[in-house]
C-alpha positions as CSV (number, residue, x, y, z in Angstrom):
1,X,117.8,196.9,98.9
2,X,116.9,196.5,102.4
3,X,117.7,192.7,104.1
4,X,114.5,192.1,106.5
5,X,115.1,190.1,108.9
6,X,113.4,186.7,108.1
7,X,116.1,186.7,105.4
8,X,118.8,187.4,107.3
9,X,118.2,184.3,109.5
10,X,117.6,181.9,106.1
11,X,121.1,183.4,105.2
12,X,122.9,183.0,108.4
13,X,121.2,179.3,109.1
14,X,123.0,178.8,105.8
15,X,125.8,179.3,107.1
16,X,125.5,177.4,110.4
17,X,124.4,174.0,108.0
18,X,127.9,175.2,105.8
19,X,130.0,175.3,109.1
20,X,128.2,172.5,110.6
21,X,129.4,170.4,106.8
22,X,133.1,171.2,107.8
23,X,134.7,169.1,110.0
24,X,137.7,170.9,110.3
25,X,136.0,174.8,110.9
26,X,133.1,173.7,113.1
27,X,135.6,172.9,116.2
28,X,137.1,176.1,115.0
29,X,133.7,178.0,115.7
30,X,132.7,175.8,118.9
31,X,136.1,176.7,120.5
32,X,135.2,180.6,119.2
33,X,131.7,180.3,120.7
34,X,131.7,178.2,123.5
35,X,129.2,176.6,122.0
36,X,128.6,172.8,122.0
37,X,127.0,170.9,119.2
38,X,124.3,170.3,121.3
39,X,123.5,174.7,121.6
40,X,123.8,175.0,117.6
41,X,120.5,172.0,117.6
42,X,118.9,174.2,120.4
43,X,119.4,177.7,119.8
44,X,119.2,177.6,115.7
45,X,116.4,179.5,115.9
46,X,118.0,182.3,118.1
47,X,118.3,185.4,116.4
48,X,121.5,186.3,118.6
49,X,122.9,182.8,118.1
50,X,123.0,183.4,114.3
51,X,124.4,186.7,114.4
52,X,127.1,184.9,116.1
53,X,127.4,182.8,113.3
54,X,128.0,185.4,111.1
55,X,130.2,187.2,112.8
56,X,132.4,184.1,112.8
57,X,132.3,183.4,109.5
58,X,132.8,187.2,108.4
59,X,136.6,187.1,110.2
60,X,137.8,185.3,107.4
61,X,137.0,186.6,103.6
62,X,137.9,183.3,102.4
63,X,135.2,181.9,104.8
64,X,133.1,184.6,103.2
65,X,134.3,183.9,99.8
66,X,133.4,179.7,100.2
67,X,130.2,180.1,102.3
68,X,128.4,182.7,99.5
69,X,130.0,180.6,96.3
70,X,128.6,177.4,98.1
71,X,125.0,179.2,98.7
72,X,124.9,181.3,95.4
73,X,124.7,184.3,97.2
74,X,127.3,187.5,96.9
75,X,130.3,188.5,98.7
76,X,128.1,191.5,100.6
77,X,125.2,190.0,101.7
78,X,126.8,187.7,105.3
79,X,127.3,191.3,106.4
80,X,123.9,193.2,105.1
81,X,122.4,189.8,106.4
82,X,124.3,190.2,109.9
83,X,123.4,194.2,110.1
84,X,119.6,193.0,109.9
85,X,119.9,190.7,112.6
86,X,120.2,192.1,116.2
87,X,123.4,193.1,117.6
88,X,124.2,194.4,113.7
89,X,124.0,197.7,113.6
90,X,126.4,199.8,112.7
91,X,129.0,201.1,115.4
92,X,129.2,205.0,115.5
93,X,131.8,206.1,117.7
94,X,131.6,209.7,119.5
């Protein structure tokens, strides 16, 4: 099943309101980032932003593991969610 892309950002601003509800991992991802609190208000909407978001979540599978038990999502779909957004794709190395 394809991910479109509207999905994708529902998924990953999921996961921007789970990081933004731990107070000891949302310092974690500013310091990451570079982001302040003020850019994850501003730039929620930005496509780019939230495939930043994913990425950050995806380094740690028990990050993974909490964000999609918390969301009732499965364990794959943070990454099929982050390949839909842009910056995604697949690396192919030649």
């Amino acid at each position: 099943m394809n991910m479109t892309q509207d999905f994708a950002e529902t998924v990953a601003l999921g996961a921007l309101g789970w990081l933004a509800g731990h107070d000891e991992l949302l310092p974690v991802f500013l310091g990451a980032t570079g982001a302040s609190e003020a850019d994850l208000r501003a730039r929620a909407a930005d496509p780019e932003f939230l495939g930043a978001v994913l990425d950050f979540v995806a380094m740690d599978d028990a990050w993974v593991t909490a964000f999609c038990d918390a969301q009732g999502l499965g364990y794959d779909v943070p990454m099929r969610a982050r390949a839909a957004l842009p910056g995604g794709a697949e690396m192919t190395w030649t």
